[in-house]
KEDO-418786 format. One record per atom (N, C-alpha, C, O): residue in one letter; x, z, y. Coordinates in steps of 0.02 Angstrom, whole numbers, padded with zeros to 5 digits, always signed. Layout:
aXZY;...
***
This chain:
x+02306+00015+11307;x+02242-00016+11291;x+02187+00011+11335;x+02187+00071+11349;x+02134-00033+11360;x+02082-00006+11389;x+02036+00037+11341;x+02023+00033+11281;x+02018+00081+11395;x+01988+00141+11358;x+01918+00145+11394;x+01914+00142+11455;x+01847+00153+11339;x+01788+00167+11384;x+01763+00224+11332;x+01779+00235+11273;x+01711+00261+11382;x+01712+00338+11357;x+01651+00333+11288;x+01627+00277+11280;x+01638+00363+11262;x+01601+00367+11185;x+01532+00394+11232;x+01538+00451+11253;x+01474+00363+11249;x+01409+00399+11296;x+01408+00450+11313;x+01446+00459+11361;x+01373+00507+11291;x+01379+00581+11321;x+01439+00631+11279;x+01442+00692+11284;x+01471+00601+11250;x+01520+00671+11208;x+01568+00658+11260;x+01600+00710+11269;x+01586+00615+11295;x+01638+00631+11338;x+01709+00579+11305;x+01741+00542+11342;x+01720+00585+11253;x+01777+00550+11214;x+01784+00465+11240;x+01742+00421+11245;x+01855+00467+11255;x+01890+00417+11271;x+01944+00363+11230;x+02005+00361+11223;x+01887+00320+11208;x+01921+00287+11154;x+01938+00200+11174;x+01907+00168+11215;x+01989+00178+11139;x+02020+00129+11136;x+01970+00081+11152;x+01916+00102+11131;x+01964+00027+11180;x+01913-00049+11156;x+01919-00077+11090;x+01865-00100+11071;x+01980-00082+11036;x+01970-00086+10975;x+01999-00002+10954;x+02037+00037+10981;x+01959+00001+10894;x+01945+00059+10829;x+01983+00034+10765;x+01977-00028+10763;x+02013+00054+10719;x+02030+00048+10656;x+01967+00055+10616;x+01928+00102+10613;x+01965-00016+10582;x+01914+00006+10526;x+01949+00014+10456;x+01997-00018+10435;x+01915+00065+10424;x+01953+00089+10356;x+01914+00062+10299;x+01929+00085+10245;x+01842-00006+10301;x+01814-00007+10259;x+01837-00063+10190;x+01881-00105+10182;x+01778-00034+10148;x+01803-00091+10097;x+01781-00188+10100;x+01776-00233+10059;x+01772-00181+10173;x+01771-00247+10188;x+01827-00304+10174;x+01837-00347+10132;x+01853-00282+10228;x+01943-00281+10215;x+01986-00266+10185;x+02038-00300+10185;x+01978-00205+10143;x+01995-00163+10097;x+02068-00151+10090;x+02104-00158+10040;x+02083-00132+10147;x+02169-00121+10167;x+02178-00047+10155;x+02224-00026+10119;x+02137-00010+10184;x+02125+00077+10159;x+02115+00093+10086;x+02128+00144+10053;x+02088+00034+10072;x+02058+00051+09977;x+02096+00026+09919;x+02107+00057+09867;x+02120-00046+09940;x+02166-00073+09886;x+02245-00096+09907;x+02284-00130+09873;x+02256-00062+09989;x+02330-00104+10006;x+02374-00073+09976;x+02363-00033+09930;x+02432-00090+09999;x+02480-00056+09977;x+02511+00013+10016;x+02536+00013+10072;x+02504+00055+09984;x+02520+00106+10031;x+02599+00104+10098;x+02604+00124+10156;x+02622+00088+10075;x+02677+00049+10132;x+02638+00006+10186;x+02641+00018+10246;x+02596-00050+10154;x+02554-00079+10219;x+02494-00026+10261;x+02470-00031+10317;x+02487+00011+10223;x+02453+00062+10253;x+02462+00121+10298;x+02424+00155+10333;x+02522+00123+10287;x+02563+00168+10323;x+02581+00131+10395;x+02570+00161+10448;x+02605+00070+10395;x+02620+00044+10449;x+02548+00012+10491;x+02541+00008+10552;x+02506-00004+10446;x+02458-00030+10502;x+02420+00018+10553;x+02394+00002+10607;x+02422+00097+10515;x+02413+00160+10566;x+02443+00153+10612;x+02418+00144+10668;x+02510+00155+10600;x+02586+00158+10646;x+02584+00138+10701;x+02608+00161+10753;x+02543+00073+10687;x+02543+00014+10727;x+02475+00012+10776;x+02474+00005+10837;x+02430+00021+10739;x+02373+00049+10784;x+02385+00106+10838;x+02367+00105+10896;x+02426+00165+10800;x+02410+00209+10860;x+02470+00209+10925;x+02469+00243+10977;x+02533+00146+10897;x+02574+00130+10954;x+02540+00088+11016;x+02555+00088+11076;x+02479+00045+10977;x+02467+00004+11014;x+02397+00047+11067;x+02372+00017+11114;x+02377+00117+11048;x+02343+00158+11077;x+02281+00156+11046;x+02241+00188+11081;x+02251+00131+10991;x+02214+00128+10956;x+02196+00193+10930;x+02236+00214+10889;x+02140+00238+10945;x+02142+00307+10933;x+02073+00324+10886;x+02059+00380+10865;x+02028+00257+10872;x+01954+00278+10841;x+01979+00267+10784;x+02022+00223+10791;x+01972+00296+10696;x+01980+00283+10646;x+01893+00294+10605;x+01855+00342+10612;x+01879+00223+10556;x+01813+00244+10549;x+01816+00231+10493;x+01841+00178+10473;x+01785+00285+10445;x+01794+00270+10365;x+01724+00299+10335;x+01674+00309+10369;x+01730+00315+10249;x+01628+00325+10237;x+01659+00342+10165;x+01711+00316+10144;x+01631+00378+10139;x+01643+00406+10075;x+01617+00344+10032;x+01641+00342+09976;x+01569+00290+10050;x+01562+00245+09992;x+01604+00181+10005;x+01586+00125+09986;x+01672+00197+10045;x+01729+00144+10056;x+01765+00151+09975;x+01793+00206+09965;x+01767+00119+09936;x+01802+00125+09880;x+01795+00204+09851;x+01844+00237+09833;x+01734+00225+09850;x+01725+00271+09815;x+01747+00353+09852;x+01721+00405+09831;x+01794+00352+09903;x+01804+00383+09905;x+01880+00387+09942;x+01904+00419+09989;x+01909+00328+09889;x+01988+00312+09903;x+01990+00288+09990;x+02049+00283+10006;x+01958+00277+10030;x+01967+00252+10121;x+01984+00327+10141;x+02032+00344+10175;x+01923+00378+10106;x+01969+00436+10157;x+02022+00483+10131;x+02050+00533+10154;x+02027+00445+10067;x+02103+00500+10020;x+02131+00462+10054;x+02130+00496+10106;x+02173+00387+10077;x+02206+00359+10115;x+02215+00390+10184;x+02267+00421+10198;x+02142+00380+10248;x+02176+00422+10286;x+02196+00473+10281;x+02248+00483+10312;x+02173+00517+10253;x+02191+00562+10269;x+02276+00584+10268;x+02308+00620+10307;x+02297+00546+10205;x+02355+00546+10180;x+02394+00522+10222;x+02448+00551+10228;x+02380+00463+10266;x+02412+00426+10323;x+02430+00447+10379;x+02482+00440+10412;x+02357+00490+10392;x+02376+00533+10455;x+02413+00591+10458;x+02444+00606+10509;x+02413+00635+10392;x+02439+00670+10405;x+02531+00671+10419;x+02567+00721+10417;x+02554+00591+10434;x+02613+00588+10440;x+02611+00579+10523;x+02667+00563+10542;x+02565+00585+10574;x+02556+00563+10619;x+02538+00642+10670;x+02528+00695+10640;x+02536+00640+10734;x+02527+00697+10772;x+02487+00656+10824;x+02468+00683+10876;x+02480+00626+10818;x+02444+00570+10875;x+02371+00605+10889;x+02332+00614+10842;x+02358+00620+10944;x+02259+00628+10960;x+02223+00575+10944;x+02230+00520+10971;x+02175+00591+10891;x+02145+00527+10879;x+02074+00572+10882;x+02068+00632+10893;x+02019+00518+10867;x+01931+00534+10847;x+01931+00483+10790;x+01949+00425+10779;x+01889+00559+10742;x+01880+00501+10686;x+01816+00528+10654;x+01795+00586+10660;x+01784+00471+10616;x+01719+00472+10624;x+01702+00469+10539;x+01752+00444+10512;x+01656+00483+10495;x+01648+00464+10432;x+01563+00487+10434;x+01537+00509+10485;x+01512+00474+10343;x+01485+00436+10338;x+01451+00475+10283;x+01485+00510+10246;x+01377+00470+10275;x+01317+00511+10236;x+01281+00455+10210;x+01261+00414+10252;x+01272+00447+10164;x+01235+00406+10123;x+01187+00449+10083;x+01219+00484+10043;x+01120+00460+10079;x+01081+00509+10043;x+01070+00439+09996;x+01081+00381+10010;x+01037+00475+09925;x+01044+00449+09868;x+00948+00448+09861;x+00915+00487+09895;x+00922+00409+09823;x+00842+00427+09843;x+00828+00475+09773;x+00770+00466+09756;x+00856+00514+09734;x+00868+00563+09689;x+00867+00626+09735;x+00837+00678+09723;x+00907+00611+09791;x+00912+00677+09845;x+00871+00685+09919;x+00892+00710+09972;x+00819+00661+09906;x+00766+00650+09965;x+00736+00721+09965;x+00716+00741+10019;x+00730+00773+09896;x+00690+00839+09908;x+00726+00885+09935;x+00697+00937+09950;x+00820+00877+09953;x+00877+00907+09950;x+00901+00905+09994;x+00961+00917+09991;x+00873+00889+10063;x+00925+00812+10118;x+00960+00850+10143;x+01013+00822+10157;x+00958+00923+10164;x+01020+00958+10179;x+01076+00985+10164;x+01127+01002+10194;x+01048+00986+10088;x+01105+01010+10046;x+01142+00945+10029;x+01202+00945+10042;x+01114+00884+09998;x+01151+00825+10015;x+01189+00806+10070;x+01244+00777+10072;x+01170+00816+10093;x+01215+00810+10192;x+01271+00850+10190;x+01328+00830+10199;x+01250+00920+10176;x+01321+00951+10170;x+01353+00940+10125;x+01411+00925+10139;x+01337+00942+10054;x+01384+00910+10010;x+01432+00871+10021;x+01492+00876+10012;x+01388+00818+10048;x+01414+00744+10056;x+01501+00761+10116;x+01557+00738+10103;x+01487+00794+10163;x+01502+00798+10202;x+01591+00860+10187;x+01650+00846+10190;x+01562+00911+10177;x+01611+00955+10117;x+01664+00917+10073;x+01723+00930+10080;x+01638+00862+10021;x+01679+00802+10001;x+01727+00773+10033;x+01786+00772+10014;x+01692+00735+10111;x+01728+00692+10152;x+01770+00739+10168;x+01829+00722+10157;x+01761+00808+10196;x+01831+00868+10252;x+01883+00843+10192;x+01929+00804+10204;x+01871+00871+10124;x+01923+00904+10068;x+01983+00824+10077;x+02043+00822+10087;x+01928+00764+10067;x+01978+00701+10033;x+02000+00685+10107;x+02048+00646+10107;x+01976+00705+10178;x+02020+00705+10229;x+02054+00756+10243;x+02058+00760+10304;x+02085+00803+10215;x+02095+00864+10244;x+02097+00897+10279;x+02152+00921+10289;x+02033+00925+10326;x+02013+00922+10398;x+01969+00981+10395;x+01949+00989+10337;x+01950+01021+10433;x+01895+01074+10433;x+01847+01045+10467;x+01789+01061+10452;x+01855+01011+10505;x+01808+00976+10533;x+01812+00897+10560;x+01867+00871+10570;x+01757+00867+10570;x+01742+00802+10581;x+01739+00793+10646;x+01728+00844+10679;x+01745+00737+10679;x+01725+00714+10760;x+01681+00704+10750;x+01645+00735+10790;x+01643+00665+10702;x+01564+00603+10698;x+01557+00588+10639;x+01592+00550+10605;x+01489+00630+10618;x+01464+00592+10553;x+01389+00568+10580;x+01353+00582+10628;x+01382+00522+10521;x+01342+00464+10534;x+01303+00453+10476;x+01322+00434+10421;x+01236+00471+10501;x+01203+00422+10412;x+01215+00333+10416;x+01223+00294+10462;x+01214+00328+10358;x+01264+00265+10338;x+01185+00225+10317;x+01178+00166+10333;x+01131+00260+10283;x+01068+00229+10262;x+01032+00187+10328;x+01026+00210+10384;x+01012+00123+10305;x+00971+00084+10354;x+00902+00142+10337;x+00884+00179+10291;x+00873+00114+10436;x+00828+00158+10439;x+00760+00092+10454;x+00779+00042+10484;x+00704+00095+10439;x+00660+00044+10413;x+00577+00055+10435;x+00565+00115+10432;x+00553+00038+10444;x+00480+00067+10459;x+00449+00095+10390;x+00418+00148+10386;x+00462+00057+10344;x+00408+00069+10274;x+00466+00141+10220;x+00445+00181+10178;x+00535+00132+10244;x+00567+00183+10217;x+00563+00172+10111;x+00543+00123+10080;x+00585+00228+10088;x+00587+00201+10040;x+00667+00183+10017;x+00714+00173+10055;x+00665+00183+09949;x+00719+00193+09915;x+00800+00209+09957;x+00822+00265+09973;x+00823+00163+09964;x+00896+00192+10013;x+00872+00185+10076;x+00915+00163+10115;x+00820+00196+10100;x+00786+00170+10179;x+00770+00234+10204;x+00750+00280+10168;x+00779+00238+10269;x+00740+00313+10302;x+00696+00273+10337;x+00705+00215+10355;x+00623+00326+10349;x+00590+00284+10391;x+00608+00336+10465;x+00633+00392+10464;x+00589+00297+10523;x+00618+00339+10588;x+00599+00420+10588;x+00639+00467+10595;x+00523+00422+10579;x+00505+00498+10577;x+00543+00535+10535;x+00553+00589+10561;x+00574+00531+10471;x+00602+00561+10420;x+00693+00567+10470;x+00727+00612+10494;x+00697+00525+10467;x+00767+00534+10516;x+00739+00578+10560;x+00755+00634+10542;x+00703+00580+10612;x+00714+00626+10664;x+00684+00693+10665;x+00692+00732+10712;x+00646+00706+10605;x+00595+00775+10575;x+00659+00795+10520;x+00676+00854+10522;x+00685+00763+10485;x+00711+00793+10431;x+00791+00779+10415;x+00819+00800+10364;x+00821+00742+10464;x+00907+00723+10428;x+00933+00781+10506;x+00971+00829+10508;x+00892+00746+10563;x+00939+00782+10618;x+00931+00862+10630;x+00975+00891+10662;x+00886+00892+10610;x+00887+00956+10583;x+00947+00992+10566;x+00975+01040+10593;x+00967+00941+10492;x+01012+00941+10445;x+01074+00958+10495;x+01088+01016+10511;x+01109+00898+10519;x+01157+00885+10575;x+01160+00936+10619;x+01211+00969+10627;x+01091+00951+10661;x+01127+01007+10680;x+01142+01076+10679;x+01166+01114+10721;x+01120+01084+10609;x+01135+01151+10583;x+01215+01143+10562;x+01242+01198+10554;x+01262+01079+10550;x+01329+01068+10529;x+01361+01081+10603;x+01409+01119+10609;x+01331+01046+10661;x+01361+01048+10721;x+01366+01140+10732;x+01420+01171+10733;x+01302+01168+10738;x+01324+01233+10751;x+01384+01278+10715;x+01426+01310+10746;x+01380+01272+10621;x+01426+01281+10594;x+01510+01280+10596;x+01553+01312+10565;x+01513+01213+10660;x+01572+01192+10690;x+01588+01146+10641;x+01649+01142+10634;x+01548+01098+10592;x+01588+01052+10534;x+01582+00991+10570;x+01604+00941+10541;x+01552+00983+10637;x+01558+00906+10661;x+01537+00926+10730;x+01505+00976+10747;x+01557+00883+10763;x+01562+00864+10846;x+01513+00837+10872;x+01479+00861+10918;x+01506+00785+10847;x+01440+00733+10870;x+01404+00703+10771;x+01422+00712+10713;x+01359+00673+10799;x+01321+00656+10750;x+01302+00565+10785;x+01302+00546+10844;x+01289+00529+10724;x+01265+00445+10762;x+01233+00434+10678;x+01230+00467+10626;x+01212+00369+10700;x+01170+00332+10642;x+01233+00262+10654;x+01275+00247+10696;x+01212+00240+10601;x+01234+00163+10584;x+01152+00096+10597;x+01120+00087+10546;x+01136+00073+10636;x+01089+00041+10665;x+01089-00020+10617;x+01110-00073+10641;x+01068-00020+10549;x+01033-00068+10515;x+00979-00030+10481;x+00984+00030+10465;x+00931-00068+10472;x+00848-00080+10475;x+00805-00119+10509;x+00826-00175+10524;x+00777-00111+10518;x+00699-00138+10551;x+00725-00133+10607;x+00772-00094+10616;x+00695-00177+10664;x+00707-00178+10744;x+00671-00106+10769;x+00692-00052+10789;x+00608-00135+10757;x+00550-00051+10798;x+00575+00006+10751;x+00571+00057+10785;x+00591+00016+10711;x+00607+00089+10680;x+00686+00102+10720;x+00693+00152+10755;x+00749+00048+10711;x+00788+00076+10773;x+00766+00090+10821;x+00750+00147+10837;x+00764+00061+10840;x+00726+00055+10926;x+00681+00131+10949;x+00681+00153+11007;x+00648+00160+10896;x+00616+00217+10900;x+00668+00266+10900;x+00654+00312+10938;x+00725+00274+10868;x+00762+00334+10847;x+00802+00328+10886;x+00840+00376+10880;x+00823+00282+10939;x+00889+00277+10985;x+00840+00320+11039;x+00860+00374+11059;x+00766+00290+11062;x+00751+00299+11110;x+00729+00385+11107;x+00710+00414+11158;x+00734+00409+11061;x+00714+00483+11057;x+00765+00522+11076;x+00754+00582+11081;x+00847+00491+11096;x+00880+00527+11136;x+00929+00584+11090;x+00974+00619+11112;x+00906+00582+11027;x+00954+00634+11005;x+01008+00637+10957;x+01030+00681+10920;x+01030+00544+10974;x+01096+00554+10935;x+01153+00541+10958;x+01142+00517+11013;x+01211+00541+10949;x+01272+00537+11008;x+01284+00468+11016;x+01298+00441+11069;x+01276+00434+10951;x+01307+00365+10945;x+01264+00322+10885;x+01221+00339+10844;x+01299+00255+10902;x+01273+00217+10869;x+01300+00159+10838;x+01327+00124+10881;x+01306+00129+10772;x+01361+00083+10752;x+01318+00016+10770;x+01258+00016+10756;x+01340-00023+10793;x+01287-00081+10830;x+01313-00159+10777;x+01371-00168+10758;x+01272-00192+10765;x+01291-00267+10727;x+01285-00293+10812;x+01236-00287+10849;x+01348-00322+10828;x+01357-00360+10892;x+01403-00418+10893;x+01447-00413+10936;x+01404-00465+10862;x+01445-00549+10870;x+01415-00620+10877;x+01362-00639+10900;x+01459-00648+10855;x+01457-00721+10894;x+01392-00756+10869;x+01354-00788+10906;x+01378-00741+10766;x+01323-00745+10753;x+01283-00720+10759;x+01233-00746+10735;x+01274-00664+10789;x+01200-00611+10834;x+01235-00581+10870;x+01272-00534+10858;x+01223-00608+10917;x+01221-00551+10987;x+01167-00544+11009;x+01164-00559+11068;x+01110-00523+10982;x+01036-00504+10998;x+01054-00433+11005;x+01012-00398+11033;x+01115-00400+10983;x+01091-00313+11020;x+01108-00327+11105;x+01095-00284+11147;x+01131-00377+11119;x+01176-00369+11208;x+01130-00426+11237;x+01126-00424+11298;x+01095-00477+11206;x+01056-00528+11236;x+00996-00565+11204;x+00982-00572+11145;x+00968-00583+11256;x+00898-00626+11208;x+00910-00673+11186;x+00950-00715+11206;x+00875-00675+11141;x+00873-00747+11093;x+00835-00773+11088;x+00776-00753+11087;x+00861-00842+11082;x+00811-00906+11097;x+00737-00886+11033;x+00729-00833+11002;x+00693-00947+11031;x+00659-00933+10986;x+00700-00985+10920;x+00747-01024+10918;x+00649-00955+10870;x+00708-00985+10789;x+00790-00967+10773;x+00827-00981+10726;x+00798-00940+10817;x+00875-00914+10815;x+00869-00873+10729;x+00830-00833+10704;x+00923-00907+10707;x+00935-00883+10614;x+00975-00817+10600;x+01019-00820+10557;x+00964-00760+10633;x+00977-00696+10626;x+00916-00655+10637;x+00865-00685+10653;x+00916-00584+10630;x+00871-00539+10635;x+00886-00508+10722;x+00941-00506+10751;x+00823-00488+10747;x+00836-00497+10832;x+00822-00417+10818;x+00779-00385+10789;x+00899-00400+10865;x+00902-00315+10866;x+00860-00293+10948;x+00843-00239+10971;x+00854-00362+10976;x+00791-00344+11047;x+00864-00307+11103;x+00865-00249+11124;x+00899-00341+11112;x+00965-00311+11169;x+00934-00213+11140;x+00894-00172+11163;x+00973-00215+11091;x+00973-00129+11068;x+01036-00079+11128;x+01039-00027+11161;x+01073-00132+11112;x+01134-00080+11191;x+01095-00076+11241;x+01089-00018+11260;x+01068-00112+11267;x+01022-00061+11329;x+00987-00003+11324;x+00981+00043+11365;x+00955-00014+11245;x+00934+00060+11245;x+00976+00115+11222;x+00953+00172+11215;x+01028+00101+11211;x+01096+00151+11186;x+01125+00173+11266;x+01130+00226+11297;x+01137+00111+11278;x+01155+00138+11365;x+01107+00195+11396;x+01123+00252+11414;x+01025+00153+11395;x+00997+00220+11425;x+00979+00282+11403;x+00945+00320+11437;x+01005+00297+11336;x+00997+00359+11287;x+01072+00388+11301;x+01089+00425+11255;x+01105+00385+11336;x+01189+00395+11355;x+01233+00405+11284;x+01279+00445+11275;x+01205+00357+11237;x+01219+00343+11174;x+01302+00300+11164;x+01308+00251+11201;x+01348+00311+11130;x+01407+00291+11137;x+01399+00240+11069;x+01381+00253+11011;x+01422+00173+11105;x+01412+00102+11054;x+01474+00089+11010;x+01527+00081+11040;x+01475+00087+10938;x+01511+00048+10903;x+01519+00008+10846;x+01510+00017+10786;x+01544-00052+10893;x+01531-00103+10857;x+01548-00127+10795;x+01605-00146+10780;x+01495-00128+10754;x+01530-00153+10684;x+01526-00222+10643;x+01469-00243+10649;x+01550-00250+10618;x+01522-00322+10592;x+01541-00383+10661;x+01508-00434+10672;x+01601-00359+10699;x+01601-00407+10738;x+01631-00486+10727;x+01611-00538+10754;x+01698-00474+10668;x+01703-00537+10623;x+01653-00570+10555;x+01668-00607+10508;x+01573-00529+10578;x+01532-00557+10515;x+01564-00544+10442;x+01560-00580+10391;x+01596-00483+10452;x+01620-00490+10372;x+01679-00532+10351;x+01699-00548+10295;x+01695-00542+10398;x+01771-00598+10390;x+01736-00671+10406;x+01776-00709+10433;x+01678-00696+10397;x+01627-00762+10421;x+01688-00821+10490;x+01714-00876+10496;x+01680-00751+10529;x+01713-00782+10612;x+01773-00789+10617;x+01797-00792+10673;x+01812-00792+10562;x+01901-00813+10560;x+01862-00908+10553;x+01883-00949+10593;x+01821-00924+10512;x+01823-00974+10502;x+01849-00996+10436;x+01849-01057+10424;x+01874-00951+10390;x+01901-00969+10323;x+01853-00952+10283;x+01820-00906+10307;x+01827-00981+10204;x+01785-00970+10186;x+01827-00929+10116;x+01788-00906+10074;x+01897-00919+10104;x+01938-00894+10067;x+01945-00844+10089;x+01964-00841+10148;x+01928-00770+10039;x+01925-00704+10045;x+02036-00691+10040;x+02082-00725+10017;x+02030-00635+10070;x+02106-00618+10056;x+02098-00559+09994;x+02054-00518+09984;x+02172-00576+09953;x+02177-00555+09884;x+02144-00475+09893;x+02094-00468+09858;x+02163-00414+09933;x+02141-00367+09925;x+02072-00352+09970;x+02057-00293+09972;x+02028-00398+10007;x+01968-00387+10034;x+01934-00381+09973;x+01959-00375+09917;x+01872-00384+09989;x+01807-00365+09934;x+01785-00452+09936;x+01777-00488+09985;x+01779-00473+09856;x+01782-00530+09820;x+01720-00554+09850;x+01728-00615+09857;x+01659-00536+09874;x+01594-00571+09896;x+01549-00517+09931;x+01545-00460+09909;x+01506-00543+10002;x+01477-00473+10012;x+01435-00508+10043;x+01449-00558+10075;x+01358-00477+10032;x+01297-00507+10090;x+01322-00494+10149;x+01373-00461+10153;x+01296-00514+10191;x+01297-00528+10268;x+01257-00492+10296;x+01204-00481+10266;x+01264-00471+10346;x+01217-00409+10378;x+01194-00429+10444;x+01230-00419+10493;x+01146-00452+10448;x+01100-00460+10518;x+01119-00537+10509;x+01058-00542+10514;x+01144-00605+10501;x+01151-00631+10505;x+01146-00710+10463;x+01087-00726+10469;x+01173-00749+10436;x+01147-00777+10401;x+01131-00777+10310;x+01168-00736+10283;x+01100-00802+10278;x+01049-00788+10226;x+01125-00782+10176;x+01115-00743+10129;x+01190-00809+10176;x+01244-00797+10134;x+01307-00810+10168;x+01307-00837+10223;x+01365-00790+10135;x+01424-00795+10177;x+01447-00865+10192;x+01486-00873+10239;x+01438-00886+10178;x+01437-00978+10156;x+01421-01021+10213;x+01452-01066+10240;x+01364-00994+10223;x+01294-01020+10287;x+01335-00983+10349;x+01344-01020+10398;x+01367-00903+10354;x+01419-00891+10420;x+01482-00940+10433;x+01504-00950+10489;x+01501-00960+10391;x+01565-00968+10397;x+01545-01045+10419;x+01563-01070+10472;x+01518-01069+10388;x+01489-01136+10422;x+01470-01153+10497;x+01479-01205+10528;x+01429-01073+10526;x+01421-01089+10568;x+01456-01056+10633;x+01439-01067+10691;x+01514-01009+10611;x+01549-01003+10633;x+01628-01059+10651;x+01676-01043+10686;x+01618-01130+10610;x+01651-01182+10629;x+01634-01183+10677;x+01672-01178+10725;x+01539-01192+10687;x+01531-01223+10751;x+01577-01204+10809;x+01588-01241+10857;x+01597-01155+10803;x+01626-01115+10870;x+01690-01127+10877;x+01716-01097+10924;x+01730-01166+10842;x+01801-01176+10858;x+01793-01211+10916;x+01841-01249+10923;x+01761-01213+10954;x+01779-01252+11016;x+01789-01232+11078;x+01801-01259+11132;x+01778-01155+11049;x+01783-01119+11099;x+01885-01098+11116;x+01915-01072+11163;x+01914-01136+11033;x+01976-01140+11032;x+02013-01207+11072;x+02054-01207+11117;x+01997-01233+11056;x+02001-01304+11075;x+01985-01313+11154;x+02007-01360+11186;x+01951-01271+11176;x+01937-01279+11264;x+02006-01230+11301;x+02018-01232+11362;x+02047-01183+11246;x+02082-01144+11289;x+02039-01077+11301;x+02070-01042+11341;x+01981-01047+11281;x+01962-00988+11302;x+01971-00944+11237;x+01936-00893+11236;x+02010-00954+11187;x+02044-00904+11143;x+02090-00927+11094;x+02082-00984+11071;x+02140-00887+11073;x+02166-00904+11037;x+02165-00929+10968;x+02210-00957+10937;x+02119-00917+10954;x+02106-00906+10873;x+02018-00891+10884;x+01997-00872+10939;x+01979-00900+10833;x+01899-00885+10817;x+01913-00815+10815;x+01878-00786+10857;x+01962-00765+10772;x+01941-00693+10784;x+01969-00674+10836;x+01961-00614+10826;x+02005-00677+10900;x+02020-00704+10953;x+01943-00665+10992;x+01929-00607+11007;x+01902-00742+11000;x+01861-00758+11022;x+01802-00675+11001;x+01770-00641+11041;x+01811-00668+10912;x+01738-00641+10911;x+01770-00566+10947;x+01729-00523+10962;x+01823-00555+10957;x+01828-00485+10962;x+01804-00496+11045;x+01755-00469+11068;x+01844-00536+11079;x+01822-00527+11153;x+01749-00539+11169;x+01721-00515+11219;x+01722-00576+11127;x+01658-00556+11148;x+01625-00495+11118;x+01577-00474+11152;x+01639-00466+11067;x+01613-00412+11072;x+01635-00348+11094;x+01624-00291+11075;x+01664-00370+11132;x+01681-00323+11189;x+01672-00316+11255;x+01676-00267+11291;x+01656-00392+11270;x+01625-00407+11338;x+01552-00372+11371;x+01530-00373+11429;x+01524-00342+11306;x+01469-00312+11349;x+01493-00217+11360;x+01524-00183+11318;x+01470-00196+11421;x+01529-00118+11427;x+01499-00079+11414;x+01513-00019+11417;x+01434-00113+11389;x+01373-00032+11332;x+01411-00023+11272;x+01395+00022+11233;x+01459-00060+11258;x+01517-00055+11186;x+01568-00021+11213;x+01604-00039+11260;x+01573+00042+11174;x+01616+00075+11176;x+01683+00045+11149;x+01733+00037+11184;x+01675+00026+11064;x+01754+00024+11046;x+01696-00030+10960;x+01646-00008+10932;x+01731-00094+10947;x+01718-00109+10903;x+01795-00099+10864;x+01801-00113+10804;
***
């Protein structure tokens, strides 16, 4: 598999990543036999990023990997996930480590490659919201008092919020990475958009990840399952889920992700998820969706 490097940590990861979330919910509700093999299968096929979050099924995404991997010897990078609670806003370090202490034990790991606050970050901030200054005065502090500790490698955000409040915290240079919303229904982090375009405009955000030597990954590139084109959830995915950066319900994606079968029908992919993965991969400020 082609491999492009993670921005400044140096790490050389796959073009696709395993996702462990409860989107799909193959880590949370499969069957442990299917779970076992779809690792198997990922890391034959050289697939080496694994990305999971303590609020994947509670908890159960990283009792899974962990359980998975440890049948495996394979070099991998794997990345997990901080959610502060707005109960724990007077606490944010001790929450961080907590949080973080949790994730090692249910992965059994001393240490992490990449943790990531999982909270959208927002201009007005507020309840599950950071506003940018609070992220960069008061969480990355946090982070890198864990990095010195040796409990994590790199540190990234998950890039939902407000455009100018991202846009501020990438450009300040001090986080390794970044989880990017990049597909067929918004590709406003890799290009401009027309005017009236019916998503939220991330303003081509990979350029400024590129020039922060920020390592991109992409998340939400099948819209949540939207870009298969089926509007029927599979028995163990998650039964209904808003849509993130994109249209107002899942209903309204999947609709307008028909539009795009024609991109089947001309011969330039096999299939709609086909299609959304190669394009979100086509831009090379993406590390690994």
């Amino acid at each position: 598999m082609q491999q492009r490097t993670l921005g400044r940590t140096g790490l050389k990861l796959g073009i696709l990543g395993f996702g462990c979330g409860n989107v799909g919910g193959l880590m949370v509700r499969g069957a442990p036999a299917e779970q076992e093999r779809a690792v198997a299968r990922a890391l034959e096929l050289g697939i080496n990023y694994f990305d999971t979050a303590p609020s994947y099924g509670d908890g159960e995404s990283e009792k899974t990997l962990g359980r998975v991997l440890r049948r495996h010897r394979s070099e991998i990078v794997l990345g997990t996930k901080f959610r502060i609670a707005p109960e724990e806003r007077g606490r944010l370090a001790e929450a961080i480590t907590a949080s973080l202490d949790a994730s090692l034990r249910r992965l059994g790991r001393d240490e992490i490659d990449l943790l990531q606050l999982h909270n959208p970050i927002t201009e007005e901030g507020g309840d599950g919201n950071f506003t940018a200054q609070a992220v960069l005065e008061e969480i990355v502090p946090a982070l890198d008092t864990l990095r010195r500790q040796g409990k994590i490698r790199f540190c990234g955000i998950t890039a939902i919020g407000t455009t100018p409040a991202l846009h501020r915290v990438v450009d300040a240079g001090v986080f390794d990475t970044a989880q990017i919303v990049h597909n067929l229904l918004n590709p406003s982090a890799g290009v401009k958009l027309p005017p009236g375009f019916p998503a939220q405009d991330f303003a081509r955000l990979l350029d400024r990840t590129r020039a922060a030597a920020m390592g991109a990954i992409g998340i939400r590139v099948l819209a949540g399952g939207a870009l298969s084109g089926v509007e029927t959830r599979h028995p163990i995915a998650i039964p209904a889920l808003d849509p993130i950066a994109s249209g107002p319900d899942y209903r309204t994606d999947v609709e307008r992700a028909r539009g795009l079968e024609a991109l089947v029908r001309e011969g330039h992919a096999a299939s709609l998820v086909e299609a959304a993965l190669r394009f979100a991969v086509t831009n090379e400020a993406m590390t690994t969706v």
